[in-house]
MARVOTI-763025 format. One line per 2 residues: number of its first residue (from 1); their letters; for each residue z, x, y of C-alpha. Coordinates in nm, 2 decimals. Layout:
N
NUM = A = Z,X,Y; ... $
***
This chain:
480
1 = XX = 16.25,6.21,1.90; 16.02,6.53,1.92 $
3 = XX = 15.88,6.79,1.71; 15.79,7.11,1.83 $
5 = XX = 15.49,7.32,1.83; 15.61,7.68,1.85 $
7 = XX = 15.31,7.83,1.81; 15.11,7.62,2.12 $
9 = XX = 15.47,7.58,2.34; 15.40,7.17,2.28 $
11 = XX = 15.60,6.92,2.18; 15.49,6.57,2.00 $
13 = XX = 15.68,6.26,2.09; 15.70,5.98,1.76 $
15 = XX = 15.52,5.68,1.86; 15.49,5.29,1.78 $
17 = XX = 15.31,5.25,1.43; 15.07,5.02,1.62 $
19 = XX = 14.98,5.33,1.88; 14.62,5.35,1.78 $
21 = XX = 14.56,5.01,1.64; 14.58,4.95,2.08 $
23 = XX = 14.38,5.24,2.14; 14.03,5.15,1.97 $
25 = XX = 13.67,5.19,2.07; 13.38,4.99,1.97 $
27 = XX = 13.20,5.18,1.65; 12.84,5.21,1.60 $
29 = XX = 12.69,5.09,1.93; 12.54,5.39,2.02 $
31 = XX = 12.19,5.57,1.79; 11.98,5.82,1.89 $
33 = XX = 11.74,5.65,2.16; 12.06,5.54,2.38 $
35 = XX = 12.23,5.83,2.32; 11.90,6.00,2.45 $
37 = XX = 11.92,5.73,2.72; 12.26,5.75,2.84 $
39 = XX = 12.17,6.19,2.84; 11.90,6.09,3.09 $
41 = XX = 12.09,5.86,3.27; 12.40,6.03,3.36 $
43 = XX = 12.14,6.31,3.54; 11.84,6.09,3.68 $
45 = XX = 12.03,6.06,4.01; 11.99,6.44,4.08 $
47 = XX = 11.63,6.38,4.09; 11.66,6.11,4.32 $
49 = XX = 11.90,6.34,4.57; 12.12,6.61,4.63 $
51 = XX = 11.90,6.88,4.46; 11.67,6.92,4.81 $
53 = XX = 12.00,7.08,5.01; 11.93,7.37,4.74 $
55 = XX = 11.59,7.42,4.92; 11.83,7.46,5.27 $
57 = XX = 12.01,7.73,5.12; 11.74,7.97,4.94 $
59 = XX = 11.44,7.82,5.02; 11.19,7.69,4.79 $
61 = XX = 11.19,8.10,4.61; 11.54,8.08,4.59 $
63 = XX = 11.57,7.70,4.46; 11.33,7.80,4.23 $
65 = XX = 11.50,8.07,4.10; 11.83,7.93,4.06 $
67 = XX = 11.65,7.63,3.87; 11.52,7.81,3.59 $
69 = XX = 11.85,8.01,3.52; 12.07,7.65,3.52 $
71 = XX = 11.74,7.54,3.28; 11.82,7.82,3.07 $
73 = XX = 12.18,7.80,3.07; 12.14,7.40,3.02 $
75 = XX = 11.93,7.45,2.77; 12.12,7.72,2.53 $
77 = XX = 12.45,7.45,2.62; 12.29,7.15,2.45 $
79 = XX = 12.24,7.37,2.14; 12.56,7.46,2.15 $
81 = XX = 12.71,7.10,2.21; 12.46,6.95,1.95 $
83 = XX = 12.66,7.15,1.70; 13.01,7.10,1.81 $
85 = XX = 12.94,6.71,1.88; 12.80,6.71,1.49 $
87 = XX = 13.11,6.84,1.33; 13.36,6.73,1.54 $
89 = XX = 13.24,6.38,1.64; 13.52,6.24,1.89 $
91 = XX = 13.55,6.08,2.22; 13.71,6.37,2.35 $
93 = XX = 13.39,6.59,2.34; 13.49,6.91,2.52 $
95 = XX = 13.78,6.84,2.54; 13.80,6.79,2.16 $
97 = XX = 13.57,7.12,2.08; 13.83,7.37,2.30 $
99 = XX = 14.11,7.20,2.16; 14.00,7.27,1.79 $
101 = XX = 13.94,7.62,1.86; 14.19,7.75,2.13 $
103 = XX = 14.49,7.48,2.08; 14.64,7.25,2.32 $
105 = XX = 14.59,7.47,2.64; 14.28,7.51,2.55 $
107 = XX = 14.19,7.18,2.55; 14.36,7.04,2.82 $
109 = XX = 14.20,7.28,3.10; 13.86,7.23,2.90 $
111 = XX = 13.92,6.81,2.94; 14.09,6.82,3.27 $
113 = XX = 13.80,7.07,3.41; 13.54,6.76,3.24 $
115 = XX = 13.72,6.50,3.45; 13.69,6.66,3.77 $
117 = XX = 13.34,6.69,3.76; 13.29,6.34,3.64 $
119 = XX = 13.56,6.18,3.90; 13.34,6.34,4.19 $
121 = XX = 13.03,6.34,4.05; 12.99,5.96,4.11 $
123 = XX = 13.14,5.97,4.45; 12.89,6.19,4.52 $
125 = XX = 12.62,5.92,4.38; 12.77,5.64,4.59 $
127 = XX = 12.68,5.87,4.92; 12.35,5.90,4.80 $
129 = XX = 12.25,5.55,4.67; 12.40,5.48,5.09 $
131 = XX = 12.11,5.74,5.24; 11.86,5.53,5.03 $
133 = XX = 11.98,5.19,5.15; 12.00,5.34,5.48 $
135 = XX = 11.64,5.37,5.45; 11.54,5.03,5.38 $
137 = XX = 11.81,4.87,5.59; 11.94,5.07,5.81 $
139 = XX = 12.29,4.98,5.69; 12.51,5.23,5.46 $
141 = XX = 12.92,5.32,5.49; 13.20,5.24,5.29 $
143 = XX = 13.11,4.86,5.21; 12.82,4.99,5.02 $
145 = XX = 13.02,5.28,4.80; 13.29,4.98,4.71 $
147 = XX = 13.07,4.72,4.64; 12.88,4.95,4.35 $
149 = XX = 13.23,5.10,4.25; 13.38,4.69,4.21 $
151 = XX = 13.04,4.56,4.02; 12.98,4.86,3.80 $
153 = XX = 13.29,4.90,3.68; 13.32,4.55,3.62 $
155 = XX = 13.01,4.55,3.39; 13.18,4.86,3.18 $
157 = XX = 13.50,4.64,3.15; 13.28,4.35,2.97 $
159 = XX = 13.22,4.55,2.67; 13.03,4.94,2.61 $
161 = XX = 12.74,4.74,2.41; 12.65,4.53,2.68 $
163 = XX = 12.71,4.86,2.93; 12.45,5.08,2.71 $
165 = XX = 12.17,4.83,2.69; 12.19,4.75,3.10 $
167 = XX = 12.20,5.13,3.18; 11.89,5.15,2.93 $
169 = XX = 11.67,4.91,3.15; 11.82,5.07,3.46 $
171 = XX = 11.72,5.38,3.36; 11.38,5.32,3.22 $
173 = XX = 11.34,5.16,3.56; 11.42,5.49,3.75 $
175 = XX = 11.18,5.66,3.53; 10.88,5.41,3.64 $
177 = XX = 11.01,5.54,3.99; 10.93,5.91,3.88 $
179 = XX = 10.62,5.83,3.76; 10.50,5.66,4.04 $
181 = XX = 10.61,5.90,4.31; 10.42,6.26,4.07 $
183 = XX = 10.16,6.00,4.01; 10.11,5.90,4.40 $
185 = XX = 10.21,6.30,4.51; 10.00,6.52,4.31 $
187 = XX = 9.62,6.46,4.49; 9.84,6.58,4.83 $
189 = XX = 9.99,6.85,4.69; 9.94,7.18,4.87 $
191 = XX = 10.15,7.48,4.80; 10.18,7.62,5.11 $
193 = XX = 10.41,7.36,5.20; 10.68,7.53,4.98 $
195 = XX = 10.72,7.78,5.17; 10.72,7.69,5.56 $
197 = XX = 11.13,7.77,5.62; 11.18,8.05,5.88 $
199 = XX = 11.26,8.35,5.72; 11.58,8.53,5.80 $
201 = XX = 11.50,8.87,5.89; 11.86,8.96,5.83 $
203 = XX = 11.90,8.89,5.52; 11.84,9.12,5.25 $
205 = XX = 11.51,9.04,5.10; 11.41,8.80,5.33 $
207 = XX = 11.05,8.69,5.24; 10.83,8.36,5.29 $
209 = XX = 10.93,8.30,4.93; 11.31,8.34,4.95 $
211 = XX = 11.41,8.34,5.29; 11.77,8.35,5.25 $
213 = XX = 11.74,8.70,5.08; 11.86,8.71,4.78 $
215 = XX = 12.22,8.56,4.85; 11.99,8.28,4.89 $
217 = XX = 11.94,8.19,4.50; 12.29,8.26,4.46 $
219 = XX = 12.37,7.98,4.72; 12.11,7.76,4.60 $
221 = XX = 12.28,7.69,4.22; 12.52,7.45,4.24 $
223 = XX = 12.23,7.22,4.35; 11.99,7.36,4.11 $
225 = XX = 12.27,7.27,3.87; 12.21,6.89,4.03 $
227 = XX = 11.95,6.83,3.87; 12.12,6.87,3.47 $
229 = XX = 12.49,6.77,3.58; 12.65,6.54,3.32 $
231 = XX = 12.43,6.59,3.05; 12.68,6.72,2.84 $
233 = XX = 12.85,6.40,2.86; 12.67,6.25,2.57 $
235 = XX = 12.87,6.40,2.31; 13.17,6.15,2.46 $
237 = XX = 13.02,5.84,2.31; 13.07,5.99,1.95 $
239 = XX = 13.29,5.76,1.86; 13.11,5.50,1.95 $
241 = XX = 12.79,5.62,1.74; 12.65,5.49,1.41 $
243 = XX = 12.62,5.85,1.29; 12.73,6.11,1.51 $
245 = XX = 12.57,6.41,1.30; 12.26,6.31,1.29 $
247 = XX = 12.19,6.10,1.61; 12.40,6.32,1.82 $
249 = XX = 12.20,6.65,1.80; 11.85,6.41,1.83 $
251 = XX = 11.99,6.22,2.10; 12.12,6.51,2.36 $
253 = XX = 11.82,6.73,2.26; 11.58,6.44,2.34 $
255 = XX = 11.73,6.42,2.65; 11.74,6.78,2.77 $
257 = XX = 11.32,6.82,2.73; 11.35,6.49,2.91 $
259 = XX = 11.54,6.65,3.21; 11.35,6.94,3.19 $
261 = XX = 11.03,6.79,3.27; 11.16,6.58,3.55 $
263 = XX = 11.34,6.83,3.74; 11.03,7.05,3.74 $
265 = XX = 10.85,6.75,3.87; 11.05,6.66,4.15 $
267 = XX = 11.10,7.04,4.26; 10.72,7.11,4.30 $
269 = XX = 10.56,6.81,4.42; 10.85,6.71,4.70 $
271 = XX = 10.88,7.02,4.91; 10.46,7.07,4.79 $
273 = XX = 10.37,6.77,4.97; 10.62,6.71,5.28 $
275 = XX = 10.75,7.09,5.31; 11.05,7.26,5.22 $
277 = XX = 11.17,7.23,5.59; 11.17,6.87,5.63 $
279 = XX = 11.29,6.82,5.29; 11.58,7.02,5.27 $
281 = XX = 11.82,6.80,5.42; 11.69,6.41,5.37 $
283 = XX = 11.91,6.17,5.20; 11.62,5.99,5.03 $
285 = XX = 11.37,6.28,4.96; 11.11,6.15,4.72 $
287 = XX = 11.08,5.84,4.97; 11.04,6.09,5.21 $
289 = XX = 10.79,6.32,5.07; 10.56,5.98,5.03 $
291 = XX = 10.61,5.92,5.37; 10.42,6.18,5.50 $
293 = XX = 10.13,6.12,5.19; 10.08,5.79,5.27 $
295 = XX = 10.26,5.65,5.60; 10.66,5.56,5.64 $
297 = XX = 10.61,5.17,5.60; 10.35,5.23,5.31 $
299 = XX = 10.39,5.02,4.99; 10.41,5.32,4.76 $
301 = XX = 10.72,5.49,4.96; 10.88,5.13,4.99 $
303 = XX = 10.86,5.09,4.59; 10.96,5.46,4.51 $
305 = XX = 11.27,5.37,4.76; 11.38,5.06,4.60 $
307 = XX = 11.30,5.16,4.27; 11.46,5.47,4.32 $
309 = XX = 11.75,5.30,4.33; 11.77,5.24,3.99 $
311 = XX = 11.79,5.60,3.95; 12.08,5.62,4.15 $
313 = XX = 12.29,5.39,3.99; 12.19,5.48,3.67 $
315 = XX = 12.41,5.78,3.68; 12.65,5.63,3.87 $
317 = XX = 12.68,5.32,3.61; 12.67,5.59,3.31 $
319 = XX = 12.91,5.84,3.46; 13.16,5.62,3.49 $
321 = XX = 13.13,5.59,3.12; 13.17,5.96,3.10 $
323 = XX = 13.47,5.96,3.30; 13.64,5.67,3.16 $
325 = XX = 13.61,5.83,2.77; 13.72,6.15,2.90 $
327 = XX = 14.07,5.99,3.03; 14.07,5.75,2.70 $
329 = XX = 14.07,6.08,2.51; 14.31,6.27,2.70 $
331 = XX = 14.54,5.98,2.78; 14.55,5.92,2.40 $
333 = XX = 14.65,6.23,2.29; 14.94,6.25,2.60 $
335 = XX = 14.78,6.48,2.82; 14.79,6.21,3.06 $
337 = XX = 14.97,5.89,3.14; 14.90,5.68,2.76 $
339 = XX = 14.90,5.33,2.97; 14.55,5.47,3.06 $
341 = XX = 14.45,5.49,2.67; 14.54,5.10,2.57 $
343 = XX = 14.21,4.92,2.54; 14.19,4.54,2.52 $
345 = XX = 13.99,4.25,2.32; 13.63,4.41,2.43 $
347 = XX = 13.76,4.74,2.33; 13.73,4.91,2.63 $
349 = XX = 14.02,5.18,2.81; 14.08,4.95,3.12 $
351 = XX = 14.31,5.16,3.32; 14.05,5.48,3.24 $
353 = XX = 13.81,5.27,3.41; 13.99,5.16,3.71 $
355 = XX = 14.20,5.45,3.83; 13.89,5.72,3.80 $
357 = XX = 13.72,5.46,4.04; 13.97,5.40,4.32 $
359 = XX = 13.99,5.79,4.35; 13.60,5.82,4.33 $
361 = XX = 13.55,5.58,4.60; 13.84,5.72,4.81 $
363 = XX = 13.61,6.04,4.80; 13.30,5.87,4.87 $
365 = XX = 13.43,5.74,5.20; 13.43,6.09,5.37 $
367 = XX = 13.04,6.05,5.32; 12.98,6.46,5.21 $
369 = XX = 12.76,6.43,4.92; 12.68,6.80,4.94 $
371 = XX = 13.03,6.93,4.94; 13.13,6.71,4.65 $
373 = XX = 12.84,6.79,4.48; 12.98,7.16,4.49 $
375 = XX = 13.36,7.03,4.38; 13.17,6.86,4.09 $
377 = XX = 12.99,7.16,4.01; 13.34,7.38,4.02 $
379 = XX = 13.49,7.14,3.71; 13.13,7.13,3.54 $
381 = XX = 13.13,7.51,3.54; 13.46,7.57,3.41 $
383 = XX = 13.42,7.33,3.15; 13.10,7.45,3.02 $
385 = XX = 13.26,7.81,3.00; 13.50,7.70,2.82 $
387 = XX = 13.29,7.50,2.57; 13.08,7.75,2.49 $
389 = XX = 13.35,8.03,2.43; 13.50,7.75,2.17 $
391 = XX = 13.16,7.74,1.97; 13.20,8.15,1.95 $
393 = XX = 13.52,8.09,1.81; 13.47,7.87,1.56 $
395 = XX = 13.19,8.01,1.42; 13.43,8.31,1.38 $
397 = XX = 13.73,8.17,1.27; 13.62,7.84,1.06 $
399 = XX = 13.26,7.99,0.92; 13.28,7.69,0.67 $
401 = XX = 13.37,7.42,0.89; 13.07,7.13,0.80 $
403 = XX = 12.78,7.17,1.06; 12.53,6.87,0.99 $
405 = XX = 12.29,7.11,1.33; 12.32,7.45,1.35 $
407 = XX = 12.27,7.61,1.70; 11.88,7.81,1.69 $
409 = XX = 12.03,8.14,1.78; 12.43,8.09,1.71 $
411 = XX = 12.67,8.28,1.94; 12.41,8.44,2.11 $
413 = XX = 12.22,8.16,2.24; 12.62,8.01,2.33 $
415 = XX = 12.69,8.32,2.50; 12.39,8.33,2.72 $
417 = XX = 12.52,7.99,2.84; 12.88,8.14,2.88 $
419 = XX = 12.77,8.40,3.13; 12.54,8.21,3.33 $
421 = XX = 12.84,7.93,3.38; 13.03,8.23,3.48 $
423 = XX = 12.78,8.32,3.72; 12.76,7.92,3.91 $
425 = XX = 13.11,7.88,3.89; 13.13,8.15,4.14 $
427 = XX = 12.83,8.04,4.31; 13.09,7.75,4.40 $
429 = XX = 13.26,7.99,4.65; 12.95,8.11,4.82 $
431 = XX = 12.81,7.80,4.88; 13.13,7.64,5.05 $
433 = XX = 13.47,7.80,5.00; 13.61,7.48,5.15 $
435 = XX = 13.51,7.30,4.88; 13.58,7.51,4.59 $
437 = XX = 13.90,7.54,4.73; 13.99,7.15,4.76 $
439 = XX = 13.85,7.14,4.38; 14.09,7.39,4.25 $
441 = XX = 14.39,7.18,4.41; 14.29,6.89,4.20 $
443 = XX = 14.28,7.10,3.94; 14.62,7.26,3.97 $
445 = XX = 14.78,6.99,4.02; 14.65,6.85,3.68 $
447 = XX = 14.76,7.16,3.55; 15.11,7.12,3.68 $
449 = XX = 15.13,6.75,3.55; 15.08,6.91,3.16 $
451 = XX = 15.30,7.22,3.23; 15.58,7.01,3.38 $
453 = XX = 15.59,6.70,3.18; 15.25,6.64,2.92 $
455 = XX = 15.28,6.90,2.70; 15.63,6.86,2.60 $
457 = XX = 15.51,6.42,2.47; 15.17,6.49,2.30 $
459 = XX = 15.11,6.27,2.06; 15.03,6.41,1.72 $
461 = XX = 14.85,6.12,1.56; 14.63,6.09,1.81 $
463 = XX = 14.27,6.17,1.60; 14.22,6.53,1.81 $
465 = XX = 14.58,6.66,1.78; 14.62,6.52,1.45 $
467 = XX = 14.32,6.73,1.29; 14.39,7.05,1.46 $
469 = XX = 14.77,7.01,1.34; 14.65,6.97,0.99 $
471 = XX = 14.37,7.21,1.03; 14.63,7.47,1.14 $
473 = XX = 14.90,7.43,0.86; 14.60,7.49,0.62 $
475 = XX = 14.49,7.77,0.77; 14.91,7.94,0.78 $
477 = XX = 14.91,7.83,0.40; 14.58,8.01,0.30 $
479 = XX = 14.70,8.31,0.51; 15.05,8.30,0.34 $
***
């Protein structure tokens, strides 16, 4: 039996009484200081790799550039998300926040737009974490992407507690990695050595400082976007936190100064020390910038490598988190398969971890980091558009709705963060059409699954779809 949304062109399917009693997350396992440390961890990777192939396509002007305006828009986001994760504390997150404020559609290409990015991002990771093995073994490929995919998913199926205080050492690990490599880099720095790409008298504005012209900062976001990718993913372990409005604001704040810092680090001192040129296509570019300070089989570069590691599979480990909450949410509700939802004795979504996974690593065997990184950035984009047109609407349409964190700024800092996603998602096309393209595919046919078949078996006691249905026949009774 179904009941009919008119209004949203849904319909709800009646469910088991024992629906959600199979569909349960762990509570409280999450405060501030891991929520701050899963922020960090879902981005640490960028730091590690993936950012330097910005440097390739603007330079170290037009890297620059492009870095400051993703800070910005990154920035003004977290505001924004610190308030929507306050007041509407679920493991949907975006997904949750669009649905709340522009209906089911809303939500689904806001959620669907979430998992893209965080299918890819990690596939993108495992290519990575193979350049840096590469460099202390010579050995990288396939074997190496399935082996992290097999043990770190494994660790997330033995329970999120257990998952949140491994990725904390892990992390705090990468960070001694950071440390060590500005610690080791800043007596060699010389900044000259930002700027020693041949110019391209073509283009327009060609200089020393952005020689790729101007099109040449344009190109260089999705990578600038590298470094802050996945922070937003914090808000998806709200139900899983002692108290969501207060710790959630702190946590994802904490770890936005956090990122801020290291991704100004990493984008001086690398390309300062070794030179734009030679690091604007390495796989392992803080190992490499220390190769040139202190010699390629030097104890500091051989620590920073293996250490760096951490980093690496600290967003990797924590992403899978991301991507695995995103499906629990979705699947729950009936946007997608529900056998992906049902979570077992550990309370964890087994299926949501698995599936995500197999497709992640099929990605990772083609062994593009850099054109992933672009499809990743394509869903991120999207989603963060969408996310940050839903806090405009709510603070229009529901002025009362309980906000423990008010955004500094309101819809103006939110919509500052709304046009600059505008502006990287179509930095997407610039940078590799290919690629945006083979993003939008996955997209549409996500988008044909819920047109076709989803949206007519929602499930309306699922938590999300459940409040905005009672929300909504509030709102028609105080109109009427």
């Amino acid at each position: 039996m179904t009941k009919q949304d008119q209004s949203s062109a849904v319909e709800y399917d009646d469910v088991p009484a024992d629906y959600l009693d199979k569909r349960q997350l762990k509570k409280g396992a999450a405060g501030w200081i891991l929520l701050a440390g899963l922020g960090v961890s879902y981005v640490i990777s960028g730091d590690f790799s993936g950012w330097n192939f910005g440097l390739e396509q603007g330079g170290w002007g037009g890297m620059f550039i492009a870095t400051v305006l993703m800070a910005t828009m990154y920035t003004f986001m977290i505001f924004g998300l610190a308030e929507l994760s306050s007041s509407l504390p679920t493991a949907g997150g975006g997904y949750s926040f669009a649905r709340r404020a522009m209906g089911p559609w809303g939500g689904f290409l806001t959620g669907t737009a979430i998992l893209l990015e965080y299918t890819i991002a990690p596939a993108a990771i495992a290519v990575f974490i193979g350049g840096y093995i590469n460099e202390l073994t010579g050995f990288s490929g396939p074997a190496i992407y399935a082996g992290f995919y097999i043990v770190f998913v494994g660790i997330h199926l033995f329970g999120v507690g257990e998952a949140l205080k491994i990725m904390m050492v892990i992390t705090s690990i990468a960070v001694i990695a950071l440390l060590v490599f500005a610690i080791g880099l800043i007596p060699h720095f010389d900044y000259h050595n930002l700027f020693d790409i041949a110019v391209n008298e073509q283009a327009v504005g060609s200089s020393s400082f952005l020689p790729q012209g101007y099109v040449g900062i344009w190109s260089a976001i999705p990578f600038a976007i590298w470094l802050f990718l996945a922070v937003e993913g914090v808000p998806l372990a709200a139900e899983e936190t002692a108290n969501p409005g207060k710790d959630m604001p702190k946590g994802i704040i904490t770890a936005m100064a956090i990122l801020l810092i290291f991704a100004g680090v990493v984008l001086v001192l690398a390309p300062g020390v070794a030179g734009s040129e030679l690091m604007k296509d390495h796989g392992a570019p803080l190992v490499g910038a220390l190769q040139v300070a202190y010699g390629e089989n030097s104890a500091i570069a051989t620590f920073v490598n293996v250490v760096g590691l951490f980093g690496l599979t600290a967003s990797f480990f924590s992403i899978i988190f991301a991507y695995s909450r995103q499906v629990f949410a979705l699947s729950r509700a009936g946007y997608l398969p529900r056998f992906l939802s049902v979570t077992g004795s550990r309370k964890v979504p087994t299926w949501s971890l698995i599936i995500p996974g197999i497709i992640g690593f099929g990605l990772s065997s083609t062994g593009q980091g850099d054109l992933m990184i672009t499809m990743a950035v394509f869903g991120a984009t999207i989603s963060y558009a969408l996310m940050m047109l839903s806090h405009i609407l709510l603070r229009i349409r529901e002025p009362e709705l309980e906000r423990p964190f008010r955004t500094p700024g309101g819809v103006f800092t939110t919509g500052v963060a709304l046009l600059l996603s505008l502006v990287a998602f179509a930095s997407t096309f610039v940078v590799s059409l290919e690629s945006a393209l083979w993003a939008g595919v996955f997209y549409a046919v996500l988008l044909a699954y819920f047109v076709l078949y989803s949206r007519h078996h929602l499930v309306a006691k699922s938590p999300d779809e459940e409040f905005a249905l009672i929300t909504g026949a509030e709102n028609e009774l105080t109109l009427d």
